[in-house]
N, C-alpha and C positions, 0 to 999 in steps of 0.2 A: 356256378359252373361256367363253361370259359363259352363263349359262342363261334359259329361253324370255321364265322371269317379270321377269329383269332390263333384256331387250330392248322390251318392251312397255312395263315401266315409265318407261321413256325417251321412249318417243315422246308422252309424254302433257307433256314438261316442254317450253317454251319460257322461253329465258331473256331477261331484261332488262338489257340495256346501256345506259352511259352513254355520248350521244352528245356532241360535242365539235365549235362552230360554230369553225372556221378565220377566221372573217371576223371573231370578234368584237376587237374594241379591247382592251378587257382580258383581256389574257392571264395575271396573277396569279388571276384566279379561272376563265380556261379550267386554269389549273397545279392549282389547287385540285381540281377537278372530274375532270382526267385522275391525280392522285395517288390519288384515292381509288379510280378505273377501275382502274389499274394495283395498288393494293395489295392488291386484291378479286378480281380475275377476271383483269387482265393483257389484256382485251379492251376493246373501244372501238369504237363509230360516230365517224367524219368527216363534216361534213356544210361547205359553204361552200368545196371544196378548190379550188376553179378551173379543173380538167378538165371541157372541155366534154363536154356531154351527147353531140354531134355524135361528137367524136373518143374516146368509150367505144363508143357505138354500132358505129363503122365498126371498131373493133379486133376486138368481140366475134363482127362479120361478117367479118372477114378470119379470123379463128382457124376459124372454124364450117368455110368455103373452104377452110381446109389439112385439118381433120379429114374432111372428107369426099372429100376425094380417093382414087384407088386404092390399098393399101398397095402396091403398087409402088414409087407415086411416092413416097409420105411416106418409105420406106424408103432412098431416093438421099441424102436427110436426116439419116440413124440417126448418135445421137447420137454426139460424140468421146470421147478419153479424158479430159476434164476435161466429156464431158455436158451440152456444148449442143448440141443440134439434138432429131431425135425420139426420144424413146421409148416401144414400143409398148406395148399394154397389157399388165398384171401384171410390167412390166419394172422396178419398184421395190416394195422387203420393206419396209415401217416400222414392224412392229409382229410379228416370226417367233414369237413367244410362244403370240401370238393368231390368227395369221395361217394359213390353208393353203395358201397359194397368193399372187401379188403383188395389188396395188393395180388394181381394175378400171377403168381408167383411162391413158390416152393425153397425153403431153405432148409440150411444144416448149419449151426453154430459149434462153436471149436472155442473155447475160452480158457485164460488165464488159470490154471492148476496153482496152487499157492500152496508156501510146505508146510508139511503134517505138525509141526511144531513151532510154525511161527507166530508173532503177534498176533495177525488176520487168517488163524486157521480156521478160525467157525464162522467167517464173514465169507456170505453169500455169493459175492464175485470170486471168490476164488473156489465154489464149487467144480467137483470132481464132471467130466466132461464124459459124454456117454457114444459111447461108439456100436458101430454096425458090428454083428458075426461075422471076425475073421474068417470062419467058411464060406461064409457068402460070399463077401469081397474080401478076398487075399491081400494082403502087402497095401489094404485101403490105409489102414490108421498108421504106419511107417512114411508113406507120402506126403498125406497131412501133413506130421508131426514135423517134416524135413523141411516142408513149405512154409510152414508156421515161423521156425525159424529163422527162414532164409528173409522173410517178409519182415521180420519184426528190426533184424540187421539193418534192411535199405530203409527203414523209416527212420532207425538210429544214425544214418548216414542223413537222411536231409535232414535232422535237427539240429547236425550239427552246422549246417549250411545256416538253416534258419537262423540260429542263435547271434549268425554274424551279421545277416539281415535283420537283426532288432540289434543293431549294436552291443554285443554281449559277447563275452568270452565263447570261441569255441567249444571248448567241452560245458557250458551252463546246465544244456539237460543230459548229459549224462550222469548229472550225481541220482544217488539213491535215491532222493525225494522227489526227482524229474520223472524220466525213463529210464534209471538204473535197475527199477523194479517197477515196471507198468503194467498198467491191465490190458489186455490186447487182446479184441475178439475178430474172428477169422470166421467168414459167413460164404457158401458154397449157395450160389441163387440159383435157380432153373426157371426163366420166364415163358410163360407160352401167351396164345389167344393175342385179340386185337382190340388194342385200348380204342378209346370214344371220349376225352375229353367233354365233348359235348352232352355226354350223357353221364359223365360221373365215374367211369370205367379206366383206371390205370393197370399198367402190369408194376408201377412202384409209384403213388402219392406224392407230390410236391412236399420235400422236407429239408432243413440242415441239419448235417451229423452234429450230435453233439460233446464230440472226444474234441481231441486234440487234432489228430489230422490220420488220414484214410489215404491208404493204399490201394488202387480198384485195379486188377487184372479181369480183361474182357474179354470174349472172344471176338470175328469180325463182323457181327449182327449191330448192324446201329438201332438205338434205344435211348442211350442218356441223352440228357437234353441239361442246360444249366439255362437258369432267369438271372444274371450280370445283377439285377436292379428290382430288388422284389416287390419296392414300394411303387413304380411305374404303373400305371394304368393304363392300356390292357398290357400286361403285363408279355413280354416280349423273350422268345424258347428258342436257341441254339443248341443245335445238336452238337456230340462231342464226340469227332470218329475214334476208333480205334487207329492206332500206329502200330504195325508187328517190332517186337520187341522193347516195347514202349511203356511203362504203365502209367495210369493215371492218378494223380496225386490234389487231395484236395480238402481245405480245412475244415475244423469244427468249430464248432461254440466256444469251447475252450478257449481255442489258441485266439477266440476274436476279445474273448474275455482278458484274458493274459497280454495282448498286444493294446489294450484300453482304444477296439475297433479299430487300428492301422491296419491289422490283414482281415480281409471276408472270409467268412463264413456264408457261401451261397448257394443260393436255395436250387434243389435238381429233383430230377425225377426221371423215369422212363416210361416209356411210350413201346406196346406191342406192337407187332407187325403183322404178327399171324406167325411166324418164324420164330422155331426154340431160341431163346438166348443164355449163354451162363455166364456167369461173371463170379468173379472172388471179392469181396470189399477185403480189407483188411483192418480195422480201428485199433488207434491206440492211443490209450491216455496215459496219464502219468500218476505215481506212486499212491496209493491209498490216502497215506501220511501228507503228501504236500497239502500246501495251501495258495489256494489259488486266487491270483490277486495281480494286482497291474504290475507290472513287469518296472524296473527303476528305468530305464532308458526309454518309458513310454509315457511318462507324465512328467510334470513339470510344474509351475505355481499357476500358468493361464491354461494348461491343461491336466487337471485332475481326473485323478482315476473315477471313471464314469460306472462301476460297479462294485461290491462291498468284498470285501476278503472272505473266502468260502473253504474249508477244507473238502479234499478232495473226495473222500471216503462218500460226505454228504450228497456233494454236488451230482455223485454219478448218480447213488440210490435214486435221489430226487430222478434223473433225469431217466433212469430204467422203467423206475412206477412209468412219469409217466406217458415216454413209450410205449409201455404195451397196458396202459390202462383198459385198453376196451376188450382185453383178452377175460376181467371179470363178466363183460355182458354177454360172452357166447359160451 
């Protein structure tokens, strides 16, 4: 656990992000600008995504509407065994090192539906996704479902950015086997209470996502924090403000795997205040079927691919267990 002097000195750092306009025309020098984002911090601002301001608002009100209902009700919910629906708070460990206790913190998972007769119909990630009583919350799972969308569109917009900052044909991951058909989970957080570092107490564990790359709509409660350099000791915490209109973009394991570590995958967490927080993450990986492996414009004869070719399907299972492995000891 981190000591008092190191928790303090955190709070004094905000960090600065390169933001990245979606809307502009040239995209060789948005590739420019997200390559150096990416080979730096592995974080990024969106700004120009196309999601209206209308249909964030009314998500961020429908989320607020299931958190505050009775745990009764939210509990008819409780998540499956592939973990869409709720889970309550401290119901995920992401950092048991540092951690005393779970994540203080409440979700709702929304995932990847896959069709009734495809290939991957009986394969787990693409389990059927469990929703609230339209009585209860009206017009809740049409907002979702509109959000979900709209989210999954601006992440198919910076990949294609990406692709140009890994030297690669613009359209690379839109084929099928990329993000023509991805898995993409959409997680609705409600943080409350006042984390303690020093004692073991987060409202979200020190962790790397481990997709491809994460979409985070926030509201204006500061919370996330990024560590630039995880191997540093004592390890050194900038906060990451929110921007209105703005969201925040940042990679996974994947993409550090597939770029053979030219972009980060950096390690973050959140910090309570005492003050509600909600945030949207958004993840997404890429097609069941791929295979995942160094990228041709990322290796070379003195630079070999530093990890072994893995198909996709595997890599995630593995990394689902184990995520939520500690959910067999409660």
């Amino acid at each position: 656990m981190e000591n008092k002097n190191q928790v303090e000195a955190s709070i004094l750092e905000v960090s600065t992000l390169t933001c990245i306009d979606l809307a502009d025309s040239d995209l060789h020098q948005s590739a420019v600008l997200l390559k150096q984002a990416c080979s730096d911090t592995g974080f990024f601002y969106v700004i120009n995504h196309g999601i209206r301001e209308e249909l964030n608002d009314q998500t961020f009100e429908q989320s607020k509407k299931f958190f505050a209902l009775p745990l009764e009700e939210k509990m008819k919910v409780l998540r499956n065994e592939m973990f869409r629906g709720y889970a309550p708070l401290c119901d995920q460990l992401l950092d048991p090192k540092n951690q005393v206790r779970g994540d203080y913190k409440e979700g709702f998972t929304i995932g990847t539906e896959g069709p009734k007769n495809g290939p991957h119909r009986d394969n787990p990630l693409y389990s059927p996704n469990i929703w609230p009583n339209p009585d209860v919350l009206p017009g809740w799972r049409e907002t979702m479902d509109e959000y979900y969308q709209e989210a999954l569109r601006v992440c198919k917009s910076i990949a294609r950015i990406m692709a140009l900052a890994l030297d690669l044909d613009v359209n690379y991951f839109d084929t099928p086997e990329m993000l023509g058909n991805p898995i993409a989970d959409m997680i609705l957080f409600h943080y409350e209470g006042v984390s303690n570092p020093s004692k073991g107490i987060y409202a979200c564990g020190a962790h790397c996502d481990f997709g491809m790359l994460s979409l985070l709509a926030t509201d204006d409660v500061m919370g996330l924090q990024i560590c630039k350099d995880k191997d540093l000791k004592p390890q050194k915490w900038e906060y990451v403000p929110s921007i209105k209109g703005a969201y925040i973009v940042n990679l996974g394991n994947l993409l550090e795997r597939l770029s053979n570590g030219l972009f980060k995958s950096t390690l973050h967490r959140v910090l309570g205040n005492g003050q509600d927080r909600y945030s949207i993450p958004f993840f997404v990986k890429p097609s069941l079927d791929s295979i995942i492996e160094c990228l041709p414009t990322c290796q070379s004869e003195n630079n070999p691919p530093k990890y072994p070719a893995i198909k996709c399907s595997i890599y995630l299972s593995q990394h689902y267990k184990a995520a939520h492995a500690h959910h067999k000891q409660t």
